[in-house]
MILO-308113 format. One record per residue (C-alpha): residue number from 1; x, y, z. Coordinates in Angstrom, 1 decimal. Layout:
N
REC num      X      Y      Z
REC NUM      X      Y      Z
...
//
This chain:
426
REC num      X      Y      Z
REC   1   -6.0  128.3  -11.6
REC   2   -8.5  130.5   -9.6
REC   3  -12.1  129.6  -10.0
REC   4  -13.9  133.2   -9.7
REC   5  -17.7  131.8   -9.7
REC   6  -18.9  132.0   -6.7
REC   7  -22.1  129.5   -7.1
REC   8  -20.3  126.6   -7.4
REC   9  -22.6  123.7   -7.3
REC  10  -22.1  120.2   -8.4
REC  11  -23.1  118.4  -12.0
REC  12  -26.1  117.3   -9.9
REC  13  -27.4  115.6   -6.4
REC  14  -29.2  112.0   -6.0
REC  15  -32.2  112.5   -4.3
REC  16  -34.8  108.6   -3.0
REC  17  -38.2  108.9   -3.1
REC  18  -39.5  109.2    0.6
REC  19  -36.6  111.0    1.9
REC  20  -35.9  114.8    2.3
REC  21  -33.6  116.4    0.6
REC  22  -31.9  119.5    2.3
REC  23  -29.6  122.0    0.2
REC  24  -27.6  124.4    2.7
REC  25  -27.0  127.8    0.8
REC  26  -23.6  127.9    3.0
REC  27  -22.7  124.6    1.0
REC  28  -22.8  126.1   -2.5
REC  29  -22.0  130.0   -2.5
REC  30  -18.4  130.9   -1.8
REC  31  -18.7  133.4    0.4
REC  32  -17.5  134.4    4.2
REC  33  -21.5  135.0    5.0
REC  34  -23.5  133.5    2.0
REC  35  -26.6  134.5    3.9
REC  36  -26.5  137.8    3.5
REC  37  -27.7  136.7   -0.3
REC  38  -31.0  136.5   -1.4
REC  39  -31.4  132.8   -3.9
REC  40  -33.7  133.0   -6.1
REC  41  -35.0  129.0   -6.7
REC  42  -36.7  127.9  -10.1
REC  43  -37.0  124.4  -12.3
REC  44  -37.5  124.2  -16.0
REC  45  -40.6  122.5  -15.5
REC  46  -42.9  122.0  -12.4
REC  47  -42.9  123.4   -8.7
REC  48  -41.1  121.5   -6.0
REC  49  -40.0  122.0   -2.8
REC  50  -39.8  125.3   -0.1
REC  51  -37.2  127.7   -0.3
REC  52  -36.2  128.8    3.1
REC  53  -33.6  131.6    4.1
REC  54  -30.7  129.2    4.2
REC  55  -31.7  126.3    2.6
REC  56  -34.0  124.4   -0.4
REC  57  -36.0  121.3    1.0
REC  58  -37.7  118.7   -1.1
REC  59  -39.3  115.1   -0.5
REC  60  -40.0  113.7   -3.8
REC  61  -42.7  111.0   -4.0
REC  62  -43.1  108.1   -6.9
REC  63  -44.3  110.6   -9.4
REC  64  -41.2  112.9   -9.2
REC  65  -38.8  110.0  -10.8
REC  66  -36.5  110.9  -13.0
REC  67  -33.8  114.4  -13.9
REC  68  -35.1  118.0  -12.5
REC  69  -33.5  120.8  -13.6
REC  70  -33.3  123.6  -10.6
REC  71  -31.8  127.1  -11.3
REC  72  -30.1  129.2   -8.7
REC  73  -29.7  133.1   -8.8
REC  74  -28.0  135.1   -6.0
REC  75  -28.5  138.4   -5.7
REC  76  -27.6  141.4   -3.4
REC  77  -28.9  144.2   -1.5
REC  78  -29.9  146.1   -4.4
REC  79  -31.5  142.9   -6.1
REC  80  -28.4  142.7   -8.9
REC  81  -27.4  139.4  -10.0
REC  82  -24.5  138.0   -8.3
REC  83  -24.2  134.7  -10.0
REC  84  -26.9  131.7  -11.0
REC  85  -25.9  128.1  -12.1
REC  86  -27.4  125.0  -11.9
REC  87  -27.9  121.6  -10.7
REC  88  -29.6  118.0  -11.9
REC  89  -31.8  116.8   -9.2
REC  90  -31.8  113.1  -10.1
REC  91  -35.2  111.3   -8.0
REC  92  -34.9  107.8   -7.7
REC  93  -37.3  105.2   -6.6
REC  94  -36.8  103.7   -3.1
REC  95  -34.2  100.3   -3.2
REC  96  -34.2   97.0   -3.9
REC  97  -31.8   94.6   -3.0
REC  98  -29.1   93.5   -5.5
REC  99  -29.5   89.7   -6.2
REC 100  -25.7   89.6   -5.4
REC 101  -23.8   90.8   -2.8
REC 102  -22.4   94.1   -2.8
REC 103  -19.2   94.7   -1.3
REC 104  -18.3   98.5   -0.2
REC 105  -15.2   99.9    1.6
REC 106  -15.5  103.4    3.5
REC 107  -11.8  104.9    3.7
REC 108  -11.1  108.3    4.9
REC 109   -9.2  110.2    8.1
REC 110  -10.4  111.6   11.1
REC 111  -13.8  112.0   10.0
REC 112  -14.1  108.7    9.5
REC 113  -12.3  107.4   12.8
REC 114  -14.9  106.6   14.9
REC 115  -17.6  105.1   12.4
REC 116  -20.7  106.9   13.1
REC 117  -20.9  108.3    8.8
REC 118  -20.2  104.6    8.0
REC 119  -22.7  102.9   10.1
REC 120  -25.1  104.9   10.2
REC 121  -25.0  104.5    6.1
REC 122  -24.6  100.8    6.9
REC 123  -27.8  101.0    9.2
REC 124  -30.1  102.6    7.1
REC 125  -29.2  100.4    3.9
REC 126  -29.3   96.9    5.9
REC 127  -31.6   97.3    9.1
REC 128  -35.7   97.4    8.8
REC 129  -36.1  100.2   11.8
REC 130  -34.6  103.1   13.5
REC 131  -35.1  106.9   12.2
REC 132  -35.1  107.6    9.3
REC 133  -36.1  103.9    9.1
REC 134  -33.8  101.5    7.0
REC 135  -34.8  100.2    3.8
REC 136  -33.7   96.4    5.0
REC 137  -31.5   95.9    1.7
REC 138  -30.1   92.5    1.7
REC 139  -26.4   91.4   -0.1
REC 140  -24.4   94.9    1.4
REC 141  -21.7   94.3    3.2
REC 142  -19.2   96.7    4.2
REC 143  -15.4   95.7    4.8
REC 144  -12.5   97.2    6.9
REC 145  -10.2   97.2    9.3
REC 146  -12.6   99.0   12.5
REC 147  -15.8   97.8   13.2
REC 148  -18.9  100.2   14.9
REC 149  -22.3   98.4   14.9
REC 150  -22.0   96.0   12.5
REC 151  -20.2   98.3    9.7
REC 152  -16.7   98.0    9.3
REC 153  -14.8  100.8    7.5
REC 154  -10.8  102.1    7.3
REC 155  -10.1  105.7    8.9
REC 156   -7.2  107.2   10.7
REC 157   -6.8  110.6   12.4
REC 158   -4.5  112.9   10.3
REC 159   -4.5  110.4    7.3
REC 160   -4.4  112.1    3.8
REC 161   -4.5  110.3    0.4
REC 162   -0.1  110.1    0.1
REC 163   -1.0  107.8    3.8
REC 164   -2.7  105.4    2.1
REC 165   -0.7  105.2   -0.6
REC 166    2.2  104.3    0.9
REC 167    3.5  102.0    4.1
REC 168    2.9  104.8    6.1
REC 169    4.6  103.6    9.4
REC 170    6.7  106.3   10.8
REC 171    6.5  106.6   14.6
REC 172    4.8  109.3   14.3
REC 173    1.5  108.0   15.6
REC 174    0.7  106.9   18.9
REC 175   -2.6  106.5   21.3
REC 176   -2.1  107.3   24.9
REC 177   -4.4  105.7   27.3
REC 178   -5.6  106.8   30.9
REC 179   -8.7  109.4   32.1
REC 180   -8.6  112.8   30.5
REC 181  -10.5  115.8   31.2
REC 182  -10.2  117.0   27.5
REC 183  -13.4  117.7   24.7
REC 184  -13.0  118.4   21.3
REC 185  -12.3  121.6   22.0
REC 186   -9.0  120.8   22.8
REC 187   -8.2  119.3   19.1
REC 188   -5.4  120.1   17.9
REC 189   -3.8  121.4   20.8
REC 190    0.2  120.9   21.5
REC 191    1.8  119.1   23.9
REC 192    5.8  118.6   24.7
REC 193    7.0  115.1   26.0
REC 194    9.9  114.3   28.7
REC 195   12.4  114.4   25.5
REC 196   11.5  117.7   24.2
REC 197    9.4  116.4   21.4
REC 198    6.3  118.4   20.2
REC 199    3.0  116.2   19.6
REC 200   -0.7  117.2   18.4
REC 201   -4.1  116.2   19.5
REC 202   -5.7  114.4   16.9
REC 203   -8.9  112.9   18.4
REC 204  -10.0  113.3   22.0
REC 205  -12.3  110.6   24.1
REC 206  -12.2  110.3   28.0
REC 207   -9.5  107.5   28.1
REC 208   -8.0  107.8   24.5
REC 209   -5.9  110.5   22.9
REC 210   -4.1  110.2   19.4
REC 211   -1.6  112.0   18.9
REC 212    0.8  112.8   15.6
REC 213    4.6  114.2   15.9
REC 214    5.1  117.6   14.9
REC 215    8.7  118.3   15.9
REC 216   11.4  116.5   16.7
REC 217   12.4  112.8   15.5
REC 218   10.5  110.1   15.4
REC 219   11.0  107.3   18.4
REC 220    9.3  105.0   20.8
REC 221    7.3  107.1   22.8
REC 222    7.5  106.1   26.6
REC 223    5.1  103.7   27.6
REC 224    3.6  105.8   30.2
REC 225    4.3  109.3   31.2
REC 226    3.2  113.0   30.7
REC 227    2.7  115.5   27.8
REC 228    3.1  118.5   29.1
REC 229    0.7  121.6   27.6
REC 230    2.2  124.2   25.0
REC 231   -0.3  126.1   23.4
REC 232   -4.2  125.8   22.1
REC 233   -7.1  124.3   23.4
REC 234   -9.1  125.3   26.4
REC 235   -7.9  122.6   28.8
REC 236   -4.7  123.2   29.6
REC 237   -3.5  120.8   32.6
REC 238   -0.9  118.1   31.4
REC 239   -2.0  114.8   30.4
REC 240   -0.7  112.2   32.0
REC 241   -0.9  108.6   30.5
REC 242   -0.5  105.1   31.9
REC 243   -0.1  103.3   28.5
REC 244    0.7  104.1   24.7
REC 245    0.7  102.2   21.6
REC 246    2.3  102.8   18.1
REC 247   -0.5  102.8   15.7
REC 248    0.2  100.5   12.6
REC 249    0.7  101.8    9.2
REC 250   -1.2  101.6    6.1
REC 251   -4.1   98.3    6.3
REC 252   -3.8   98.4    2.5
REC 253    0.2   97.9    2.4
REC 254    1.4   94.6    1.7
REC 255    4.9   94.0    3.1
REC 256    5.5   90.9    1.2
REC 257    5.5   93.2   -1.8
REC 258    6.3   96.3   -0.7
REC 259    3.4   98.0   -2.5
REC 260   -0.4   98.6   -1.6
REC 261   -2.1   96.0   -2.2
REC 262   -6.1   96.1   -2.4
REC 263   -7.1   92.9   -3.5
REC 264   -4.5   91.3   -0.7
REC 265   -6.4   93.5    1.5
REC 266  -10.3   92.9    0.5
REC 267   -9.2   88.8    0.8
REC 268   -8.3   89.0    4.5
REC 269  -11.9   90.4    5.0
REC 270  -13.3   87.5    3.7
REC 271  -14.3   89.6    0.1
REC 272  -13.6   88.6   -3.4
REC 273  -13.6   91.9   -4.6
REC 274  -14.4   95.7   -3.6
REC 275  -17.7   97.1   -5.4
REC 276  -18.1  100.5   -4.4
REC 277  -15.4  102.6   -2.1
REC 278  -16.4  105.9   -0.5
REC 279  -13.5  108.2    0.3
REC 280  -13.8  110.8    2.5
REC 281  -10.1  112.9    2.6
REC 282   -9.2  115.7    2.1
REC 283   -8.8  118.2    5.4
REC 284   -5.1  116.8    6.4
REC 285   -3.7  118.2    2.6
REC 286   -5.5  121.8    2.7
REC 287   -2.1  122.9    2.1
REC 288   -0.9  121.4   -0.8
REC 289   -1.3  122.5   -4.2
REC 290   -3.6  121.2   -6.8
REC 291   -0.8  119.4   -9.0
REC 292    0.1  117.5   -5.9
REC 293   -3.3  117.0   -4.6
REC 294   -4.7  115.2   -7.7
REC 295   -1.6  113.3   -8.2
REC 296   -1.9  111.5   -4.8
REC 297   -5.5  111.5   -5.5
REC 298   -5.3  109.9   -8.8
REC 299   -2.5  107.3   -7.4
REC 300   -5.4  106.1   -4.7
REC 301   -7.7  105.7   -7.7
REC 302   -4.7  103.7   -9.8
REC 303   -4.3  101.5   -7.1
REC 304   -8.0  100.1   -6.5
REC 305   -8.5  100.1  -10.0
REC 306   -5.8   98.0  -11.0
REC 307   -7.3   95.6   -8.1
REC 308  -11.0   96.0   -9.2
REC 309  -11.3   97.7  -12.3
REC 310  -15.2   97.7  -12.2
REC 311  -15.3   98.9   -8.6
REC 312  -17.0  102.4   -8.6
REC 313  -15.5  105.0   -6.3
REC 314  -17.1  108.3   -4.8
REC 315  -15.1  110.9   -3.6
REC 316  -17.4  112.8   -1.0
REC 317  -15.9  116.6   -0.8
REC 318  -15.1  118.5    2.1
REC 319  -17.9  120.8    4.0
REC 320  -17.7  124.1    4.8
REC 321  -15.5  124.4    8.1
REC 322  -16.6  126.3   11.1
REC 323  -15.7  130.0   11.4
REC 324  -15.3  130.0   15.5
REC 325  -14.5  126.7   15.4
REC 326  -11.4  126.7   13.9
REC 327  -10.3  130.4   15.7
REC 328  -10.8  127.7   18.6
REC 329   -8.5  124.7   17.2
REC 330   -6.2  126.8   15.6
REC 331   -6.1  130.7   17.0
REC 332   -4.8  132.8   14.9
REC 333   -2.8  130.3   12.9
REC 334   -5.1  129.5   10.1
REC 335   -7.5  132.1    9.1
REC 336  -10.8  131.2    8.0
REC 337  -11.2  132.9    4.4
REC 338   -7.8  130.4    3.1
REC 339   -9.3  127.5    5.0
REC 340  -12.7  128.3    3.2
REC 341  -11.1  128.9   -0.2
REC 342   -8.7  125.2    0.3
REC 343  -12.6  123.8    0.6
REC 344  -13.8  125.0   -2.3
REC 345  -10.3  124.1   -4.4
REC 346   -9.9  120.7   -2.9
REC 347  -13.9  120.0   -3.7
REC 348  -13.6  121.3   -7.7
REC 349  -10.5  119.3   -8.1
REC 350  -12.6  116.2   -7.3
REC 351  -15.3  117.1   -9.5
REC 352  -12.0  117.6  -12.2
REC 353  -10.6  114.3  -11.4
REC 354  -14.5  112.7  -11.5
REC 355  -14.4  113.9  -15.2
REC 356  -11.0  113.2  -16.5
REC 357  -11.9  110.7  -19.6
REC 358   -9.5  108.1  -17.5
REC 359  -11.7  107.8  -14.4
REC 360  -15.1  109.2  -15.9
REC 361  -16.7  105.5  -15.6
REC 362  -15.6  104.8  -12.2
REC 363  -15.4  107.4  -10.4
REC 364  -18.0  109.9   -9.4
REC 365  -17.8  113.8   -7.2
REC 366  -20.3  113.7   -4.2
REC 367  -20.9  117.1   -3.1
REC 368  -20.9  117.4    0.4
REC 369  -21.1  120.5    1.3
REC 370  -24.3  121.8   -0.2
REC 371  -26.0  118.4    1.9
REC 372  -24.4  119.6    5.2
REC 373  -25.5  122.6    7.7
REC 374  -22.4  123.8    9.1
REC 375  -24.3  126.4   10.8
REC 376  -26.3  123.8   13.5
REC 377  -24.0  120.3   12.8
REC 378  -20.8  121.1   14.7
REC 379  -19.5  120.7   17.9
REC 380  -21.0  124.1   20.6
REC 381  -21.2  125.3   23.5
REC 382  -22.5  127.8   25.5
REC 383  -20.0  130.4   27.1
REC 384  -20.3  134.2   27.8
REC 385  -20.9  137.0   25.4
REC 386  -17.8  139.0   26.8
REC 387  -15.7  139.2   30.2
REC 388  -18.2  141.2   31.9
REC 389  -21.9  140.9   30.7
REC 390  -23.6  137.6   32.4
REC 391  -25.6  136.9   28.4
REC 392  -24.4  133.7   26.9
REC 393  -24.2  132.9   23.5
REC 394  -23.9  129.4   21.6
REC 395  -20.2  129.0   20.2
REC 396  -19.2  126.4   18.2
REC 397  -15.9  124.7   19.3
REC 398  -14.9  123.0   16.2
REC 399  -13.6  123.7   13.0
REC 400  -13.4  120.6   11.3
REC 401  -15.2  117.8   13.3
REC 402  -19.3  117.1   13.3
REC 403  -21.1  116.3   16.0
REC 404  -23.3  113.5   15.8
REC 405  -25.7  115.0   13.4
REC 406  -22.9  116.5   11.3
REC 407  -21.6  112.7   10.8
REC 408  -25.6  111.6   10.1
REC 409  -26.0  114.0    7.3
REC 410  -22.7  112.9    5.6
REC 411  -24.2  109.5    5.7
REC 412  -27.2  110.7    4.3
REC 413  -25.3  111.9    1.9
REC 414  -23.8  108.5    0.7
REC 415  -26.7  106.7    1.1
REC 416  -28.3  108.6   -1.8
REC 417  -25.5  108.3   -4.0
REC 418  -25.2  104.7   -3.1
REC 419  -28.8  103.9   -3.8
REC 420  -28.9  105.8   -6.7
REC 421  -25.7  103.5   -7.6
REC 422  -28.1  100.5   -7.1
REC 423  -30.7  102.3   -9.5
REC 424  -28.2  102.2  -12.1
REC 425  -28.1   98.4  -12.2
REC 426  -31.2   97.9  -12.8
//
């Protein structure tokens, strides 16, 4: 079923006292250019906060605790009402630690390969310093299968919720190893092997480069070799590799059993149970419809319920994706507007699922998008206006993928949800 509003904002957002609080137009309007919208801001009661031209902002102090209502309207160029909603902003005070440990597991797919959301969440709960300085929260620990500073998590590179679900070990995925002169620009790229067989950069790093099959059948790829290019990406010179390795399939399978297996799992961490999961999927199954989507979803959900029914589970949406970014990952292959539309689907069938009387007490929509400024937070660069004029612009190179800051303000992100999670205990 279509959803026609175009202001589609969430049941509400967690906000701590003492940190800001940024709401990216881009985030909540479904539109190819939201900012050519005027949004009118308003509460019920009270004045808080700036309204800027593509964002709200708001640090709330002791004495803003508690439910705000704020009203959005969106306009046009002749000042006519486009649409208005709105959204709980629920101000919590800052943390205190739980008197018992807290066990959370962080599980999602590329976006969550390399850490930085999780630890950085993991840093700002647990250490006492840094910027935005930690609160120092004692009794959080985080469990996985990868470790970055201190946080362990569980996330793969082209991973969707069905991957998890299952044993998920197909030959499909390898690493190659050796020195690389690829960027993320060239994500997503193809490359042929010796055999004929057509594989796709997942993630790129100097002397590491996953790669998933796309055609042919699955095999032992050669321990060392070359990939030669086939289309995308800006660097187009072979890659040659001196090693590869098969990556392993699901961390949550249990082969004894042949079935997933969380509490298995949470026990060879060292945990007796799972308190709180954040799951961050959802870009590797833009092309599925919503039937399938929330079944695989809702299987996830089964299966770490059944292992901990009281563990709570957030399921962080999807942000806006990058307009030149993904022209640059995928060319003309996927155009923007469906990508942009598969965001907004994918992110209201969460909120669905979040709702359903089944999983209502466990499980919990955290909107993303509205927290995350596509237009500064992905990968750029700087290249030239056109073939002949010596002006440069600033391009981003990404569709998908944060850089650095993008992954920081998913964290940011979490960490309110998570220590408005902690409020609730009290």
């Amino acid at each position: 079923m279509k959803n026609t509003k175009k202001l589609q904002l969430p049941k509400k957002y967690d906000l701590v006292v003492g940190d800001n609080f940024e709401l990216f137009y881009k985030g909540i309007f479904n539109a190819i250019d939201p900012l050519r919208y005027d949004f009118e801001l308003s509460f019920d009661e009270g004045n808080y906060g700036h309204s800027y031209r593509r964002k709200f902002e708001w640090t709330p102090t002791e004495k803003d605790v508690g439910e705000h209502k704020l009203s959005v309207t969106v306009r046009d160029d002749n000042g006519d009402e486009v649409d208005s909603s709105s959204v709980i902003l629920n101000v919590v005070s800052m943390p205190a630690s739980p008197e018992s440990e807290r066990v959370v597991l962080c599980v999602g797919d590329s976006l969550t390969r390399n850490g930085i959301w999780c630890a950085e969440l993991y840093r700002r709960l647990t250490a006492t310093d840094g910027a935005p300085e930690g609160y120092g929260l004692r009794n959080v620990r985080f469990i996985g299968d990868k470790v970055l500073d201190g946080a362990e998590y569980v996330g793969y590179g082209g991973w969707q919720f069905y991957s998890y679900n299952t044993e998920y070990k197909t030959g499909k995925f390898y690493n190659v190893y050796g020195i690389f002169a690829k960027t993320n620009a060239d994500q997503h790229s193809l490359y042929k092997d010796d055999e004929g067989n057509v594989w796709k950069l997942e993630s790129v790093s100097t002397s590491e480069i996953k790669i998933i099959l796309q055609e042919g059948k699955p095999r032992t790829l050669s321990p060392s070799g070359r990939l030669v290019h086939e289309s995308g990406g800006e660097n187009s010179d072979d890659i040659i590799y001196s090693s590869s390795e098969e990556l392993a399939g699901n961390p949550f399978w249990d082969s004894d059993t042949a079935r997933v297996d969380f509490s298995r799992f949470a026990k060879s961490r060292g945990a007796e149970r799972i308190d709180y999961c954040y799951v961050l999927l959802g870009w590797n199954a833009t092309l599925l419809d919503e039937s399938k989507f929330k079944s695989l979803a809702e299987e996830f959900l089964d299966n770490l319920l059944s292992a901990f029914p009281a563990c709570k589970i957030t399921l962080m949406g999807l942000q806006v994706p990058s307009r030149d970014g993904m022209g640059q990952n995928y060319g003309v292959a996927w155009k923007y507007y469906d990508k942009l539309q598969a965001v907004w689907n994918i992110n209201r069938w969460y909120e669905e699922i979040s709702r359903d009387e089944k999983y209502s007490s466990n499980v919990e929509y955290l909107n993303v998008a509205g927290q995350f400024d596509t237009d500064y937070c992905m990968p750029a660069k700087e290249v030239a206006v056109n073939n002949r004029s010596p002006l440069t612009e600033i391009r981003q190179s990404n569709g998908v993928h944060p850089e650095e800051s993008g992954y920081l303000q998913i964290a940011d992100a979490a960490l309110r949800n998570f220590i408005a999670k902690l409020d609730g205990e009290k």
